[in-house]
C-alpha positions in Angstrom: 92.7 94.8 87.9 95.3 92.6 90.2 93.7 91.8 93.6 96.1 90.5 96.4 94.6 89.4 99.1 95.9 87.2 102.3 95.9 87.1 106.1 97.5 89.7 108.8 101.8 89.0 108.1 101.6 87.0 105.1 103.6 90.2 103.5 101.3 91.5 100.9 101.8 94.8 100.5 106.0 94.5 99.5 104.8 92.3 97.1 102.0 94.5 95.5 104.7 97.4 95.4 107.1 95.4 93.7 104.4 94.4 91.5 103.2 97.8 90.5 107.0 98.6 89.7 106.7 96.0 87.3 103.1 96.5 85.8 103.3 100.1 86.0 100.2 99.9 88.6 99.3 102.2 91.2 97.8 100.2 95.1 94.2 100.3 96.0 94.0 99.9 99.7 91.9 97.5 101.2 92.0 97.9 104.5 89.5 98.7 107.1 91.7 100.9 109.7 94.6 102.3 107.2 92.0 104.8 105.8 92.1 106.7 109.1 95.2 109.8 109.9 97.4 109.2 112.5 96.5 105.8 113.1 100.0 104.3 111.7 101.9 101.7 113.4 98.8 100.0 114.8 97.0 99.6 111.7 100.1 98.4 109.8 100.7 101.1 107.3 104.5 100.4 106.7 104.5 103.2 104.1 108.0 102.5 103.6 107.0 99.7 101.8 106.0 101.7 99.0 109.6 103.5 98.3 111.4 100.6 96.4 115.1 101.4 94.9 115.4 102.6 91.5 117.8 100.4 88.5 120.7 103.4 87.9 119.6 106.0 90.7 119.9 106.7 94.4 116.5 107.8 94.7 113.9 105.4 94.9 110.7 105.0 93.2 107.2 106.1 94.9 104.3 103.6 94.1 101.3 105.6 93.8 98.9 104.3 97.2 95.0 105.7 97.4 92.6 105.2 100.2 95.2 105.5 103.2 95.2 108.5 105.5 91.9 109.8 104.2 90.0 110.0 107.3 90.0 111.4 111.0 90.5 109.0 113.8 87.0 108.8 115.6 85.2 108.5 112.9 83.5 105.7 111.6 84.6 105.0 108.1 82.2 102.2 106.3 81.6 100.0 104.0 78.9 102.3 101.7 81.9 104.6 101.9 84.4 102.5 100.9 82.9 101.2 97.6 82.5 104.6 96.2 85.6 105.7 97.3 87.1 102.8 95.7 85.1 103.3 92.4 86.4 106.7 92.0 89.9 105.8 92.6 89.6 102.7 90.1 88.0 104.6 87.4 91.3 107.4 87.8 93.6 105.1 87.8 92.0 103.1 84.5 91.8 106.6 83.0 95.3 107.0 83.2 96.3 104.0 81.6 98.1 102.6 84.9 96.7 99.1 86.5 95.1 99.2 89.5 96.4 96.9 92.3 93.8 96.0 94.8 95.7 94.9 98.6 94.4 94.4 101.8 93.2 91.9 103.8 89.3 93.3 104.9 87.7 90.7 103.1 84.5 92.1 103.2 85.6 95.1 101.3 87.6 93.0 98.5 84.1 91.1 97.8 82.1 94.5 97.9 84.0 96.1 95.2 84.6 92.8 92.8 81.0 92.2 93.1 79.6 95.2 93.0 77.4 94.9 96.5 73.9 97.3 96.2 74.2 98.8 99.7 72.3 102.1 101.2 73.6 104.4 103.6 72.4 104.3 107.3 72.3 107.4 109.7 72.7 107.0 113.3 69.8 106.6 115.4 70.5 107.9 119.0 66.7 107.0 120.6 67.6 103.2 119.3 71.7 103.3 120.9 70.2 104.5 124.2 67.3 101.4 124.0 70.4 99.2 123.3 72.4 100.7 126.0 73.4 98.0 128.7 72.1 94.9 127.0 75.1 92.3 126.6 76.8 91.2 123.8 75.2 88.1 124.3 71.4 89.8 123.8 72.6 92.1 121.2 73.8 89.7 118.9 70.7 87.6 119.4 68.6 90.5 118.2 70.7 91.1 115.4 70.8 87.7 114.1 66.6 88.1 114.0 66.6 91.2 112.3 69.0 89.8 109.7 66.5 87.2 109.9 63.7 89.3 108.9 65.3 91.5 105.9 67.1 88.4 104.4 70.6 89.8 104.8 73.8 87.0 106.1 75.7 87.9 109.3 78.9 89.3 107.3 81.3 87.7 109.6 82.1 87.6 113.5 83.7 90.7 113.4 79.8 92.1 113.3 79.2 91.3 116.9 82.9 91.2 118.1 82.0 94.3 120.6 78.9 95.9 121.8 79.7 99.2 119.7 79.6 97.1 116.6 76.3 95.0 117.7 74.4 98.5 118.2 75.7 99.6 114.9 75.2 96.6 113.1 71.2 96.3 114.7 71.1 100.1 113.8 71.9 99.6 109.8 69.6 96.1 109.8 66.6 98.3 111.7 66.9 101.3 109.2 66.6 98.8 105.9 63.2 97.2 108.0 61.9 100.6 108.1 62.8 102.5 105.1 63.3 99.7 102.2 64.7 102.0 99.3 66.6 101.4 96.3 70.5 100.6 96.9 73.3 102.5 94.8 74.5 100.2 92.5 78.4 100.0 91.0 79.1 97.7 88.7 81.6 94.3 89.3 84.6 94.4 89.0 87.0 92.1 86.3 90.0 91.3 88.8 92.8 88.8 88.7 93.2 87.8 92.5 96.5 86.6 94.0 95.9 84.8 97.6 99.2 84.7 99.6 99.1 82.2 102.3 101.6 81.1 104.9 101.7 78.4 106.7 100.3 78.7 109.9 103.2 78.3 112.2 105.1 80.6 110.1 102.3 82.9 110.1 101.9 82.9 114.3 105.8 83.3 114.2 105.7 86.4 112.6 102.6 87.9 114.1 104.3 87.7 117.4 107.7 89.1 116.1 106.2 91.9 114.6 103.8 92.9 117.4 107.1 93.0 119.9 108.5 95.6 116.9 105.1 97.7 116.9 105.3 97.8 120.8 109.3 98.8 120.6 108.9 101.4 118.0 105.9 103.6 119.4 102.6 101.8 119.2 101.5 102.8 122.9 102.8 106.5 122.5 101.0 106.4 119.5 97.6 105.3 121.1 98.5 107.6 123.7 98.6 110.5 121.4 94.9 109.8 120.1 93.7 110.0 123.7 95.7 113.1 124.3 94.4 114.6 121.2 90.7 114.2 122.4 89.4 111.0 120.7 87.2 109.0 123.5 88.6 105.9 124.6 85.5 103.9 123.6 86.1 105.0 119.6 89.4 103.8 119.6 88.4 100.9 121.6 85.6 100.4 118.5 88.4 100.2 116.1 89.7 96.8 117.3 92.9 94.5 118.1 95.9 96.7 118.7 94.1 99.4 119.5 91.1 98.5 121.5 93.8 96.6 123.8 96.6 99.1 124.0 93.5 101.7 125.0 92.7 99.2 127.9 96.1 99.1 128.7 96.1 102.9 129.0 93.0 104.0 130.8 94.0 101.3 133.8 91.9 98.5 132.6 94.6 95.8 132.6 98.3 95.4 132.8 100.6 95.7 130.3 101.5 91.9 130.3 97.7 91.3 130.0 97.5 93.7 126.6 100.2 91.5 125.3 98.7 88.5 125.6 94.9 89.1 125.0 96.4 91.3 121.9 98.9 88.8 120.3 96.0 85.6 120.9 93.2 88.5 119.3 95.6 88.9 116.3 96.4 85.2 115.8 92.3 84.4 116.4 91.6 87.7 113.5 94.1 85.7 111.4 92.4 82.8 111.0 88.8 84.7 110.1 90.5 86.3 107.5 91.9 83.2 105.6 87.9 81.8 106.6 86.9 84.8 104.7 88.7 83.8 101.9 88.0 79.9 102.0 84.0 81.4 102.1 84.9 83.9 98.9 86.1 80.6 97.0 83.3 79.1 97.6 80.9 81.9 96.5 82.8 81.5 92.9 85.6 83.6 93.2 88.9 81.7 91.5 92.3 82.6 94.3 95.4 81.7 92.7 97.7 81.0 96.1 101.3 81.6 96.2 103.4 80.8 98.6 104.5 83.9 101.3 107.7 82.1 102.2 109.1 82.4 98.1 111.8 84.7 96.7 109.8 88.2 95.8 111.4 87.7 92.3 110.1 84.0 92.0 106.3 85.6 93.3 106.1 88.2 90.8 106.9 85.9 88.0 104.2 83.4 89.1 101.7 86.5 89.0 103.2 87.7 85.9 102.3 84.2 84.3 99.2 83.6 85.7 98.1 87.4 84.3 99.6 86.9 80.9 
């Protein structure tokens, strides 16, 4: 397998297309929010980026995608989830002869899959959420890091305790494995090739803020809109994060449009840097990144894969 991996805007989903034209690979999502329907230009789908033109004909080629659109908006697609879903996916696309390209940038679920985490699924506990109710971010993150504490398990990242929602959920999963130690599914590793992009940072801020004024042109409010219309509680997309936890605040009243902009574009810039953290952390837990530069000719990027793979 081919694993490319890099921060929000560093343009890696062009390049795993063009890649899987090459290889003859089909692309393994790995992304935390493009798994849910109707949830598009927020989440970054570009699915045009997976139609690339054809040598000698007007139509252009489809690159196989898996694990995008496969869930309903409210919903809380996880981690347990995603690593069988992947597995299943992998193992069709191996079977088939093709090569599976792995792109996305939820780090968490890149190292799940390549090292096969053991991980157990958690039900929701309502008596708990209601206990939780009210607390502040500040106490529920201080109860989470004891729990954690107590069952020997690492805060995952920031984006554990980055909203209440995800605090109570987080203290919900760490409670369950106190209470009902059991033995964890396990998938085997996964043999992967990974390909960092990185892009400089300026480069990088540039082009978050360019494309953010593009997502608000072309619909991203409307589409936000839509969700609420369609019945989904503010608070669950407000759960989901950055564009859409903001543009949902923007919405029900809870601060100005010019406000969304800027809390949204500094959010994006601040998730950024976590991911490329996330990275940095996965190096030094043994995984080897070969980085290629963003700002190179596609051609000139798919050769350097090309060598590094052969």
């Amino acid at each position: 397998m081919i694993t490319i991996l890099g921060p929000t805007a560093s343009g890696k989903t062009p390049l795993a297309s063009a890649l899987a034209q090459k290889v003859g690979g089909e692309i393994i999502s790995a992304d935390s929010r493009q798994v849910y329907r109707r949830m598009d230009i927020g989440t970054g789908k570009d699915l045009a980026d997976y139609l690339l033109p054809t040598a000698n004909s007007q139509q252009p080629t489809a690159i196989p995608y898996h694990l995008i659109d496969i869930c309903e908006p409210g919903t809380k697609y996880n981690l347990f989830q995603y690593q069988q879903d992947f597995y299943d996916v992998y193992l069709d696309i191996r079977s088939r002869g093709m090569v599976p390209i792995l792109c996305g940038g939820t780090g968490l679920y890149i190292e799940a899959v390549l090292k096969g985490y053991q991980l157990s699924p958690v039900p929701q506990n309502p008596e708990l959420r209601s206990s939780l109710e009210g607390k502040s971010l500040e106490e529920l993150t201080c109860m989470l890091v004891e729990l954690k504490a107590k069952n020997g398990s690492n805060m995952h990242n920031t984006t554990d305790v980055d909203s209440c929602q995800r605090a109570i959920r987080a203290i919900e999963i760490e409670t369950y494995n106190l209470q009902h130690p059991m033995p964890k599914r396990e998938l085997p590793p996964v043999d992967s090739l990974i390909i960092g992009v990185y892009i400089d940072r300026e480069q990088r801020r540039e082009k978050i803020t360019r494309r953010l004024k593009v997502r608000l042109e072309n619909g991203m409010v409307e589409e936000v809109k839509a969700l609420l219309d369609s019945g989904i509680p503010a608070e669950d997309l407000i759960y989901y994060g950055l564009e859409y936890k903001f543009v949902t605040e923007y919405l029900i009243g809870k601060i100005t449009y010019e406000e969304m902009f800027q809390r949204l574009e500094i959010a994006i810039h601040q998730f950024a840097k976590r991911q490329m953290t996330w990275f940095r952390g996965m190096e030094r837990r043994g995984f080897t990144i070969h980085w290629i530069d963003a700002m190179q000719p596609m051609e000139e990027k798919i050769n350097e894969i090309l060598r590094i793979w052969r």
